[in-house]
C-alpha positions as CSV (number, residue, x, y, z in Angstrom):
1,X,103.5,92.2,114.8
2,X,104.5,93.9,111.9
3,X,103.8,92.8,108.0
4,X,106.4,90.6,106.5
5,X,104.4,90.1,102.9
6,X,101.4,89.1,100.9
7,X,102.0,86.3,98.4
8,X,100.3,86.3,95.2
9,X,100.5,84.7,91.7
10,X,100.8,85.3,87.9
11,X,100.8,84.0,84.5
12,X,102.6,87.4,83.2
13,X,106.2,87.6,85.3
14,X,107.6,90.6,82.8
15,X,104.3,92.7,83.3
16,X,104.0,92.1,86.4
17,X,107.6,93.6,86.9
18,X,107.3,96.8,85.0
19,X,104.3,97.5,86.8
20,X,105.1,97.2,89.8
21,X,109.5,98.8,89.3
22,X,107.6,101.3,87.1
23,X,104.2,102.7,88.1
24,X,104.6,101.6,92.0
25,X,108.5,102.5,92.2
26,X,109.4,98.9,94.0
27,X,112.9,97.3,93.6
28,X,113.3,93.5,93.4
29,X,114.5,92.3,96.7
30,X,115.4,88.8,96.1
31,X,113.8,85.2,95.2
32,X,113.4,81.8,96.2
33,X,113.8,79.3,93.8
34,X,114.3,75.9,93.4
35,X,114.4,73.2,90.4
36,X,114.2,69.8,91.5
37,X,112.3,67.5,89.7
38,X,112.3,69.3,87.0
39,X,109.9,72.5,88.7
40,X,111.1,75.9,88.2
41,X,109.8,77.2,91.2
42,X,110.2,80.8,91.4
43,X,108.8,83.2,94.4
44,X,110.3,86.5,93.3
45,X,109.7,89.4,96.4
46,X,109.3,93.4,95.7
47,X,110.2,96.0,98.2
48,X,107.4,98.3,98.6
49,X,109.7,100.9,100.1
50,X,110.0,100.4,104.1
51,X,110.8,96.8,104.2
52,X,107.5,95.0,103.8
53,X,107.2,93.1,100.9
54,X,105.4,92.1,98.4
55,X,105.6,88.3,96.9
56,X,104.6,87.1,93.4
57,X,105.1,83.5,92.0
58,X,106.0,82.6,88.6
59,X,103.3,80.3,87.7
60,X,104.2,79.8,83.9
61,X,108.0,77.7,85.9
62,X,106.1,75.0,87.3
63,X,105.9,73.8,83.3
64,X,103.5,74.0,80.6
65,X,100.7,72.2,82.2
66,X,100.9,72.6,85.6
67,X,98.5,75.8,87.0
68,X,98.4,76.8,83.3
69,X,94.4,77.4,83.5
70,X,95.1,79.3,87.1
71,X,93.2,82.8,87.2
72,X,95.3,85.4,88.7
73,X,92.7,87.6,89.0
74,X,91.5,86.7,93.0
75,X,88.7,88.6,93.4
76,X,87.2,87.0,89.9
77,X,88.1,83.5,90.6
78,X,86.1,83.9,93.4
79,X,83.1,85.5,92.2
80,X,83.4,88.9,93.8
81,X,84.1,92.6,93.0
82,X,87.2,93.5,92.0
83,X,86.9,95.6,95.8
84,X,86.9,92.5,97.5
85,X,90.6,92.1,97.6
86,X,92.6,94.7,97.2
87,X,96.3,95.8,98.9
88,X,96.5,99.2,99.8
89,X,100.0,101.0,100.1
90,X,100.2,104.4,101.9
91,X,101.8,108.1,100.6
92,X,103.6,109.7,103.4
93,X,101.8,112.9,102.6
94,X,99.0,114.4,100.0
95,X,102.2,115.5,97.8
96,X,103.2,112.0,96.9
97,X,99.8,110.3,96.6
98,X,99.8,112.8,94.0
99,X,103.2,112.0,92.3
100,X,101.8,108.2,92.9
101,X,98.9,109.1,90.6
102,X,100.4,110.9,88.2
103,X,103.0,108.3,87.8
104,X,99.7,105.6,87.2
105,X,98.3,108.0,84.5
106,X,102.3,108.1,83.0
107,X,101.8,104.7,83.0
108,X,99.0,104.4,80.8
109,X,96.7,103.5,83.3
110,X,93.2,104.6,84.8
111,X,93.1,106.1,88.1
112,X,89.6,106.2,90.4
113,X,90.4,108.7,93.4
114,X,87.7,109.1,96.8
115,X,87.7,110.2,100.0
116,X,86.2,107.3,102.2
117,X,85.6,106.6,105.6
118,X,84.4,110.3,107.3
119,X,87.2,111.9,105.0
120,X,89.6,109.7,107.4
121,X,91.8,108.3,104.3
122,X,92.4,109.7,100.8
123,X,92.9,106.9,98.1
124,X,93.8,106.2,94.4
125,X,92.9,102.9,92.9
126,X,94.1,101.0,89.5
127,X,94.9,97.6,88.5
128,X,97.9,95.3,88.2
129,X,98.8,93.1,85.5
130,X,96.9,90.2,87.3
131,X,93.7,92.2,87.8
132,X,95.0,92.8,91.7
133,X,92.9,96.3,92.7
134,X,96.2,98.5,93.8
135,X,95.2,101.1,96.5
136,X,97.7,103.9,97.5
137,X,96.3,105.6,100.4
138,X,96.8,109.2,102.3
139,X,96.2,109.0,105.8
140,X,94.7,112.8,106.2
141,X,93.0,113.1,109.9
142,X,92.2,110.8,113.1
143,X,89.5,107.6,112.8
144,X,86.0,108.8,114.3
145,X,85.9,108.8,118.3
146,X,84.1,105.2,119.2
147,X,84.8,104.1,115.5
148,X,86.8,101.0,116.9
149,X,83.4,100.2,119.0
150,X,80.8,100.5,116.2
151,X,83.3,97.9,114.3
152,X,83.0,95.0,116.8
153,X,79.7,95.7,117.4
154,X,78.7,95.7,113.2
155,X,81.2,93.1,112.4
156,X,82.1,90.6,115.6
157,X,78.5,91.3,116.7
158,X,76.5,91.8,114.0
159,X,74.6,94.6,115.2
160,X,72.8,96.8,112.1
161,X,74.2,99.9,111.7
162,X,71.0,102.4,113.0
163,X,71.3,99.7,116.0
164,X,74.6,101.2,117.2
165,X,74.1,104.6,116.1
166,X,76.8,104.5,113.6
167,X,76.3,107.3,111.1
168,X,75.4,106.8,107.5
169,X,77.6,108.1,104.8
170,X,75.5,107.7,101.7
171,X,77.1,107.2,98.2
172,X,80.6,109.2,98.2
173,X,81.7,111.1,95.2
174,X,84.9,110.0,93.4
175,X,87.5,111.2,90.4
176,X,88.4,109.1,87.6
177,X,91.4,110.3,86.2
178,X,91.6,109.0,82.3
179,X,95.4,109.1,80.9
180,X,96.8,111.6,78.3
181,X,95.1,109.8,74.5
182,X,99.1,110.1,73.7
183,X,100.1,108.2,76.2
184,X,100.5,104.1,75.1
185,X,98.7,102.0,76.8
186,X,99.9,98.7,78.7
187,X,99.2,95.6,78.0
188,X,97.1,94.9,80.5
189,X,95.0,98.3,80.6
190,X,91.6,98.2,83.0
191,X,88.6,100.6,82.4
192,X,88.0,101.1,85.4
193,X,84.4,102.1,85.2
194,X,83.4,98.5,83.8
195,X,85.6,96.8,85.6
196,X,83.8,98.0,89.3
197,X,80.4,100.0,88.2
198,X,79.7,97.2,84.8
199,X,79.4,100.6,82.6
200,X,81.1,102.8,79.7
201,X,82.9,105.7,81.0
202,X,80.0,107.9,79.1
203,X,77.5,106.3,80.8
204,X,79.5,106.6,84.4
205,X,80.5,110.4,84.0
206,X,76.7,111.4,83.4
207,X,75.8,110.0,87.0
208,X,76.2,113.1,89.7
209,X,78.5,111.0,92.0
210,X,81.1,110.4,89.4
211,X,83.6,113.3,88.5
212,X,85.9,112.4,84.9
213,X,89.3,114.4,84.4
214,X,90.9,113.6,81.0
215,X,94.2,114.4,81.2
């Protein structure tokens, strides 16, 4: 069964919008809307590219009062890492998670990059408008032989991981890309270092995991 789309909402419709036409490349697809009694319901829809889409609510039409206090940010609202929740779109090819990235950094924006899983996937990460962690994602090789098995078993079964044999990884490595000084920065600009690790980018580029490119 094949992803139709993931609703979310904001307070910020015009940000949200050249984020997502701009740095992601998505064109409006359509809206449902509807005004009676007085609601200005709005639940605009973004193509990501292949058809799936991506849903975002206006919630500054439902009037002045109504969900005005509302925090966008999902993974804060519920008292979790910004990791927690995340949606994860995927580059054909290692070319144009590249051209992704760069576009990000065009855009103003940070841009944390890591291999993860056994080198399985290659991701970039940054933040929407709403404080939604964006991950664009290069499938590079083949999930681990038995990987599907050590999942139920960890998650369904709740089997620790020496348990199952399933090996460690450790602490992996990752690239923060800073944007050009030059380059304006939106609105809504995320550090991305206190936003997941609670530090300064000084203090995360002194620890050995943690590799900074200023562009």
């Amino acid at each position: 069964m094949a992803l139709n789309h993931v609703a979310f909402s904001t307070h910020t419709p015009e940000l949200t919008y050249k984020f997502y036409t701009q740095a992601m490349k998505f064109h409006i697809a359509g809206i449902e809307t509807d005004d009676k009694k007085g609601n200005k319901y709005k639940h605009v829809f973004f193509d990501t590219g292949d058809g799936t889409l991506l849903a975002y609510y206006d919630l500054g039409a439902y009037g002045t009062r109504a969900h005005s206090q509302a925090n966008t940010n999902v993974t804060e609202a519920m008292g979790l890492g910004p990791a927690y929740m995340h949606v994860a779109y995927e580059a054909k090819n290692r070319e144009g998670l590249e051209e992704i990235r760069q576009r990000w950094l065009d855009h103003g924006l940070e841009v944390m990059e890591q291999d993860h899983h056994k080198e399985w996937m290659h991701s970039i990460y940054t933040f929407d408008p709403n404080g939604l962690m964006v991950e664009c994602a290069y499938i590079q090789g083949e999930l681990p032989e038995g990987d599907a098995k050590h999942a139920y078993d960890i998650f369904v079964e709740k089997k620790g991981i020496d348990e199952v044999g399933y090996p460690r990884e450790g602490t992996k490595p990752f690239t923060l890309h800073l944007p050009n000084p030059d380059v304006q920065k939106p609105e809504y600009y995320t550090s991305i270092t206190e936003k997941v690790m609670n530090m300064d980018i000084e203090t995360a580029g002194a620890l050995p995991f943690v590799n900074v490119i200023q562009h």
